[in-house]
C-alpha positions as a printed Julia matrix, in Angstrom:
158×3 Matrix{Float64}:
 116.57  124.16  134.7
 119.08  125.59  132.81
 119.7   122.17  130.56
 115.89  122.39  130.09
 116.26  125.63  128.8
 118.66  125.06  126.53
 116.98  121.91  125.38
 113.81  124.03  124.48
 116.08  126.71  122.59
 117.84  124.06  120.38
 114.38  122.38  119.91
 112.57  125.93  119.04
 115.73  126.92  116.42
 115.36  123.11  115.17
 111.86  123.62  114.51
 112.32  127.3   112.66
 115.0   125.76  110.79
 112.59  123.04  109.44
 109.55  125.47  108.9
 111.95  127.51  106.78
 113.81  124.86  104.79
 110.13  124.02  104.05
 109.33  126.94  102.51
 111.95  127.13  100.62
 111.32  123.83   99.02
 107.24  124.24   98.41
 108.1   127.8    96.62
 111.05  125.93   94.82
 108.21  123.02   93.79
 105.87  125.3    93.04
 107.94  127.31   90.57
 109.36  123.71   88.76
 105.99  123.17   88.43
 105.06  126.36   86.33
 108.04  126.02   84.85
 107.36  122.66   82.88
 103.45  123.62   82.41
 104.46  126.83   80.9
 107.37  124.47   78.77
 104.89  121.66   78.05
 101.16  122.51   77.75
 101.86  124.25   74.19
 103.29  121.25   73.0
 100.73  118.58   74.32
  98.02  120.25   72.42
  99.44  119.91   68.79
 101.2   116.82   69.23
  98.55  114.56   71.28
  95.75  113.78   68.54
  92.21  113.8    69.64
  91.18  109.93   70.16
  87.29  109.12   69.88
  86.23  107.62   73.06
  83.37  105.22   73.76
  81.46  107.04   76.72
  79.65  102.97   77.47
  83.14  102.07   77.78
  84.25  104.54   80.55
  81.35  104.65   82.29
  81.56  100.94   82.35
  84.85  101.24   83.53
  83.66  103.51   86.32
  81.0   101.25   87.77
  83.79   98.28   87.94
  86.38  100.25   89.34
  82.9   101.43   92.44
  82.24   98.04   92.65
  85.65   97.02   93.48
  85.94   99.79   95.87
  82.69   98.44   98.12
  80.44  101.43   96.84
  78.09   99.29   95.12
  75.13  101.24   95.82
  76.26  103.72   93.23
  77.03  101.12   90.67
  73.76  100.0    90.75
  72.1   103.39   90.46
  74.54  103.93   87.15
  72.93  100.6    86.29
  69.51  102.04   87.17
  69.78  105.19   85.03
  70.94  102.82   82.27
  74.86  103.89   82.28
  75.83  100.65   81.98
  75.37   97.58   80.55
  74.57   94.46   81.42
  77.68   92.79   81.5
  78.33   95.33   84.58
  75.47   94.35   86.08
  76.61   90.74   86.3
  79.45   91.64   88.33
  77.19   93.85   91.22
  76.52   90.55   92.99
  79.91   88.77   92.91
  81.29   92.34   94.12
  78.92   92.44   97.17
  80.02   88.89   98.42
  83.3    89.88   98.28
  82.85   92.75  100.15
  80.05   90.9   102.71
  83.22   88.37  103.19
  85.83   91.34  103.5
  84.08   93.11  105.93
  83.45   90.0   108.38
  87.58   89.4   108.16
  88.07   92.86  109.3
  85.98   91.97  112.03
  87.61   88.46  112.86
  84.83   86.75  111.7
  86.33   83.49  109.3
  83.02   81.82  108.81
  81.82   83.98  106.05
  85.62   83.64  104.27
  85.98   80.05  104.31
  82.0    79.61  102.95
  83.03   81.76   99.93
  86.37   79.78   99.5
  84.31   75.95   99.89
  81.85   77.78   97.02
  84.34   78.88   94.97
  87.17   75.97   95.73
  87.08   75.2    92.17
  87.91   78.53   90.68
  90.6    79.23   93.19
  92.21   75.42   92.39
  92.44   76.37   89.08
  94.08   79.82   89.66
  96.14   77.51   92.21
  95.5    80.51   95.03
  96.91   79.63   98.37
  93.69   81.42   99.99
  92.41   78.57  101.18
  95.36   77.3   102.87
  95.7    80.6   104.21
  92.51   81.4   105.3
  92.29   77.08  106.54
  95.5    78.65  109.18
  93.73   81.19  110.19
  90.61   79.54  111.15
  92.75   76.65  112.77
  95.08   79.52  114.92
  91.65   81.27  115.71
  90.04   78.23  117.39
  93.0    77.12  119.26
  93.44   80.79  120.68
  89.47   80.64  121.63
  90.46   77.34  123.74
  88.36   75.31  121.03
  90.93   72.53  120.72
  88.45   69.36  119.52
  86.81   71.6   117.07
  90.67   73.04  115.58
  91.99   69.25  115.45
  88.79   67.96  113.54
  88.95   71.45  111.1
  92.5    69.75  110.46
  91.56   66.75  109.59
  88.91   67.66  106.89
């Protein structure tokens, strides 16, 4: 009892000590912080010049970088509304596949994966992507673990 209580006052100090030290370092962030606004933001402002910006451009750039993070609904309603172009709107499609195939590997589900990659074999020869190969082990591992031996040796073979 008496280790346990001195186990629980060395753990309780521990944990003030931490909460403190803590403290100390968010307020000492905090003020750094301030401290280079306060010495920067004047400066910024005369010596950054203003730069014209295409507004097609960055919303273009916004629907690629939604599309590439599987929200592809909203890409299409900037597409829709007539924020983008169509040059964006080639790339909603090829997005969605990926995503369709992503979302079946999360789910150990190689079927989708290795149709894209016998679609695409060309394109990924080219790049010289090891994908294939890769996604080819996978497969093969994933039949022999499911006890489909005939089916892994003739996936081998092709």
């Amino acid at each position: 009892d008496e280790l346990k209580q001195r186990l629980e006052l060395l753990m309780k100090a521990t944990r003030e000590q931490t909460q403190a030290r803590g403290k100390e370092l968010q307020s000492a962030a905090s003020k750094l912080g301030k401290a280079v606004d306060k010495a920067a933001a004047p400066h910024l402002d005369k010596s950054i010049p203003a730069i014209p910006v295409d507004e097609s451009l960055v919303m273009e750039a916004v629907a690629q970088h939604l599309l590439f993070a599987g929200l592809p609904q909203v890409a299409q309603q900037m597409l829709d509304d007539g924020a983008v172009g169509q040059r964006c709107a080639d790339l909603v499609a090829p997005f969605e596949d990926v995503h369709r195939v992503e979302k079946a590997i999360e789910a150990q589900d190689l079927q989708p994966a290795l149709d894209w990659i016998s679609k695409h074999k060309l394109q990924l020869s080219a790049r010289g992507s090891p994908l294939a190969t890769m996604v080819g082990s996978l497969w093969f591992t994933q039949l022999l673990s499911r006890g489909r031996v005939a089916e892994a040796l003739t996936f081998i073979r092709t």
